[in-house]
N, C-alpha and C positions, 0 to 999 in steps of 0.2 A: 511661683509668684502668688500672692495673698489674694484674693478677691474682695474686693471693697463692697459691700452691704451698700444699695441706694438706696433712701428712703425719697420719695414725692413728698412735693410740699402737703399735698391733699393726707397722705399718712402720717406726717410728722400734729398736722393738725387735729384728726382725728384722735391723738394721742393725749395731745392735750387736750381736746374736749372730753376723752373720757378722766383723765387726773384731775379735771376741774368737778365733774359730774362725784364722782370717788369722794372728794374734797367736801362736796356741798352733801353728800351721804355721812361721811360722819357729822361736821356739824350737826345738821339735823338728828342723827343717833344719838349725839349727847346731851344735844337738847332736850329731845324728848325722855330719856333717863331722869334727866331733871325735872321734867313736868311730871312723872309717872311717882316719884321720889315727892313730892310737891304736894300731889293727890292722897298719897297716903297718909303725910302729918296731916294733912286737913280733915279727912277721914278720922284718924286720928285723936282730932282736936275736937273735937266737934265741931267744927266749923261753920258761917255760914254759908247756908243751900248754894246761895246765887256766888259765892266765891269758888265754891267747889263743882259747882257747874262751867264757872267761864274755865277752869283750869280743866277739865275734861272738854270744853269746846277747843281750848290751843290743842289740846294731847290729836284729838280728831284734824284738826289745819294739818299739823305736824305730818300723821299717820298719810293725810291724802297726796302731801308733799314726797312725802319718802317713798309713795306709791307708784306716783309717776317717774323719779327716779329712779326705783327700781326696775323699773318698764321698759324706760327707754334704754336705744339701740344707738351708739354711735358709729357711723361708719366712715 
């Protein structure tokens, strides 16, 4: 006879907390490709300072975001 796998609700949950956390890590990775891609034409460009600076303040939001999600631990 087959033995049926049981998951708890608490692990089926956990699951999807980590697919959600996965989820919200790429977004922000392609995000931030785009900000990093952004910084360059502006660079680039010569741009102005105070334009090339808020786009290196999101790169930084972005970087501290994807830090904490790198951190955390779903259980």
């Amino acid at each position: 006879m087959a033995k049926i796998p049981w998951v708890t609700q608490a692990e089926l949950d956990a699951q999807k907390a980590e697919q959600e956390r996965q989820r919200q890590i790429r977004t922000l990775e392609s995000l931030l490709a785009e900000r990093y891609a952004a910084h360059s034409r502006l660079l680039a460009t010569d741009a102005d300072p105070a334009e090339i600076e808020e786009v290196k303040d999101e790169i930084a939001l972005i970087l501290e975001e994807l830090g904490g999600l790198y951190n955390a631990t779903t259980t």
